[in-house]
C-alpha positions in Angstrom: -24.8 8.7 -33.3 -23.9 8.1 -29.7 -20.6 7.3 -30.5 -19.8 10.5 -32.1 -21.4 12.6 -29.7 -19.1 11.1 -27.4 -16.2 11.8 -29.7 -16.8 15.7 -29.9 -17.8 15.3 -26.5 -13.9 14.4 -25.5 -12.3 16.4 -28.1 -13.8 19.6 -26.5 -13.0 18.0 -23.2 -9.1 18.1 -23.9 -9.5 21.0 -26.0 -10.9 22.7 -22.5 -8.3 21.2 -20.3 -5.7 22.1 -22.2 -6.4 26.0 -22.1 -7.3 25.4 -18.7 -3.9 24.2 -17.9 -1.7 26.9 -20.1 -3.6 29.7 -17.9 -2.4 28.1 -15.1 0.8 27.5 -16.2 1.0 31.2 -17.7 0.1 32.4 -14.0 2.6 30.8 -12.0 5.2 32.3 -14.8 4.3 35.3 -14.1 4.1 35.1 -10.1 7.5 33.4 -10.0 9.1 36.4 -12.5 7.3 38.9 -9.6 8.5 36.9 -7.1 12.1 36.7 -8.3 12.5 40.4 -9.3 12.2 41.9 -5.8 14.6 39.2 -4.4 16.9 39.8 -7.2 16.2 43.6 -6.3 17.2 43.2 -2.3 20.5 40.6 -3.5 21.7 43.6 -5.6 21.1 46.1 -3.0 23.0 44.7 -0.3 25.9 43.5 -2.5 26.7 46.4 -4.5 27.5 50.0 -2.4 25.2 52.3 -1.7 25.3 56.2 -2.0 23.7 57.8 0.6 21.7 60.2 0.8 22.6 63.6 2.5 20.3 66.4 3.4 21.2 69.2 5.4 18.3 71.1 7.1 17.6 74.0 5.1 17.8 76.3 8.2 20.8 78.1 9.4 21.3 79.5 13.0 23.8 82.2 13.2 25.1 82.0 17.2 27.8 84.7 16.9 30.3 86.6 15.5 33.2 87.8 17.3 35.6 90.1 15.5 39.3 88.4 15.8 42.9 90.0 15.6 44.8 86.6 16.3 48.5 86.6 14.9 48.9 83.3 13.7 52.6 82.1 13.2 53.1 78.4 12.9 50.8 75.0 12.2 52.4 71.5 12.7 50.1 68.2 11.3 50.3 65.6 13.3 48.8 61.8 13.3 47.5 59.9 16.1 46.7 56.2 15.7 43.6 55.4 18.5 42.3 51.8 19.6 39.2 51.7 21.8 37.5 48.3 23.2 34.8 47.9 24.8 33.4 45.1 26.3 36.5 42.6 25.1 36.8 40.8 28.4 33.5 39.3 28.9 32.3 36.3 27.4 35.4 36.0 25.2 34.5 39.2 23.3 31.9 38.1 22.4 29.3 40.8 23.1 32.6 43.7 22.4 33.9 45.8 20.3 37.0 47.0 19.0 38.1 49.6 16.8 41.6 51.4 15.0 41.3 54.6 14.3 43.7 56.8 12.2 43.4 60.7 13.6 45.3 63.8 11.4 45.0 66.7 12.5 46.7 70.7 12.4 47.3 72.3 15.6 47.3 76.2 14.9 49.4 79.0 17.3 50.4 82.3 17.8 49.3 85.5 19.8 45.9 87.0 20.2 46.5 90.7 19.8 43.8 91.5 21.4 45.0 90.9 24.7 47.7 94.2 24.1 47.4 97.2 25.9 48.4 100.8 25.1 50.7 100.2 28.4 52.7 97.2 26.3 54.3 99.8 23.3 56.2 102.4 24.7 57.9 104.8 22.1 61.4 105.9 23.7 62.5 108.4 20.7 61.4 108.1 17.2 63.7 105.4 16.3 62.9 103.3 19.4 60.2 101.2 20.7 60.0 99.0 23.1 57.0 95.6 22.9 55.1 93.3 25.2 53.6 90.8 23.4 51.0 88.3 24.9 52.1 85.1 25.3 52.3 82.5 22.0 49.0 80.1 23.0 47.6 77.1 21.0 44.2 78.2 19.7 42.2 74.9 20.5 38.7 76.6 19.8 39.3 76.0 16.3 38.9 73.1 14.5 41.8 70.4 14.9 41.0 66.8 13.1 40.6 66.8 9.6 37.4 64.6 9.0 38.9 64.2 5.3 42.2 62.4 6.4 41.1 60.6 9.3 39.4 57.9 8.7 38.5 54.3 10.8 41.4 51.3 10.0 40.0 48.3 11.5 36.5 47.8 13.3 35.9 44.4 14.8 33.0 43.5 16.8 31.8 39.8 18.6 28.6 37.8 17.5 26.6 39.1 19.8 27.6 42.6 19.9 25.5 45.3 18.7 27.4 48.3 16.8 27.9 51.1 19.5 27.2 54.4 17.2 29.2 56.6 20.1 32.1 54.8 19.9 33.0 56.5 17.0 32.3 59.9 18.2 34.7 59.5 21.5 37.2 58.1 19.4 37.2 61.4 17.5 37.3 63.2 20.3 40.3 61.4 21.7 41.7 61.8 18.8 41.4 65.6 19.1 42.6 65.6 22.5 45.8 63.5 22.1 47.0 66.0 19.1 46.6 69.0 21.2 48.4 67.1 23.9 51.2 66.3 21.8 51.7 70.0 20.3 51.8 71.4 24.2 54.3 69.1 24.8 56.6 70.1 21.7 58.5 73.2 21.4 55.2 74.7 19.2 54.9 77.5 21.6 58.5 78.4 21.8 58.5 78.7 17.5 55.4 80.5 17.6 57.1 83.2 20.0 60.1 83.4 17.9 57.7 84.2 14.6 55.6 86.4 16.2 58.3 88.5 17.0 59.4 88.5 13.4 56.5 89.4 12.5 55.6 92.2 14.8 59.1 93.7 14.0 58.6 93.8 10.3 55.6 95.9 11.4 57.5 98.3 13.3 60.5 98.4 10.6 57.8 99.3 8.5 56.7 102.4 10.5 59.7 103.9 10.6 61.4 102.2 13.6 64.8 101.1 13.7 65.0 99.1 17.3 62.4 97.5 18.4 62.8 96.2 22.0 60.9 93.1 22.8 60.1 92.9 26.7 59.2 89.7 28.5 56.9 92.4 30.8 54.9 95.5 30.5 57.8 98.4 29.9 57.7 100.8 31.9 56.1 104.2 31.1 58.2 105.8 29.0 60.0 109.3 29.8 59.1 112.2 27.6 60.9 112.5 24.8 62.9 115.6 24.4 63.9 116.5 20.8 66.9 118.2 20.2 66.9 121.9 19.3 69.3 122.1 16.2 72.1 125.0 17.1 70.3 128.7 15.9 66.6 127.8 16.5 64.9 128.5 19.8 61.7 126.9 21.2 59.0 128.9 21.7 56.5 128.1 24.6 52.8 127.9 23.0 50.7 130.3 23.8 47.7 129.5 26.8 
């Protein structure tokens, strides 16, 4: 009897152990597959590209609006290639940056209208005018680099160097200024002239004016015009 007391006594032993060790076994499964997922999660993430996310503030501030009567006549594109460094020269570049940036831009000109006077159109008989026009400028208020086309070519930064999120924004800018530099320098102004003339005098054509006189000054105030009296007509003072 002893014996076989101590014979079921072992075969519920084992019987025991044994569930006892497929919990445990079950358990750590299941940890590890938690434990995996997120890391497999955060590899994925920082392999594959991420779209970010964009939200613009659902407010608008209005700060003006300025009624315009600018002439524009002519737009040139231009690219600028800019490198910036910073930091390069100390501890073998180590703590610097560098960056190759690729600026296009459109530079935009003509002649703000706006700036006329009635003293700059002087009617000399009906078929004759004589114009000032203000001089061709480049607009630079309005936008020059085009943020689609430009873009950054090479960015390279030491070990130790932290990413500099100005440097961007001053390359930009740089960017910006060396296009506007290099339309001033080019005969831009000169074309814009020339067009704005054209255009002014298909204006004038169109109101009935045969020669239109285009004067690097303010004419002179014109004298009054005195229309012919056709032969057998007589003019007749008005009444006071």
């Amino acid at each position: 009897m002893l014996r076989k007391a101590m014979y079921i006594f072992l075969i519920l032993f084992f019987v025991m152990a044994s569930i006892a060790a497929y919990t445990v076994i079950t358990t750590a499964n299941r940890a590890d597959e938690a434990l995996v997922q997120p890391i497999g999660d955060l590899v994925r993430d920082l392999i594959l590209p991420v779209t970010p996310v964009i939200l613009p503030d659902p407010a608008t501030i209005l700060q003006s609006i300025n009624d315009e009567a600018r002439l524009i006549t002519v737009s040139a594109d231009y690219e600028k290639i800019v490198r910036a460094e910073r930091q390069t020269d100390v501890l073998w570049g180590l703590i610097g940056e560098k960056m190759i940036f690729v600026a296009y831009g459109k530079v935009l000109a003509g002649v703000d209208l706006s700036k006329m006077s009635e003293a700059d159109i002087q009617v000399l008989d009906p078929t004759t005018v004589q114009v000032h026009l203000p001089d061709a400028e480049i607009f630079d208020d309005l936008p020059v680099l085009d943020n689609e086309k430009s873009y950054v070519y090479d960015r390279d930064k030491g070990i130790f160097a932290s990413v500099d999120p100005e440097l961007e924004t001053q390359v930009r800018q740089k960017g910006e200024e060396a296009i506007l530099a290099a339309a001033e320098d080019s005969d831009l102004l000169n074309r814009a002239n020339l067009n704005a003339q054209q255009e002014m005098l298909k204006i004038f054509q169109a109101l009935g004016f045969e020669n239109v006189i285009f004067m690097a000054e303010t004419p002179p105030p014109a004298p009054t015009y005195e229309q012919d009296v056709p032969k057998g007509f007589a003019v007749t003072p008005e009444a006071p």
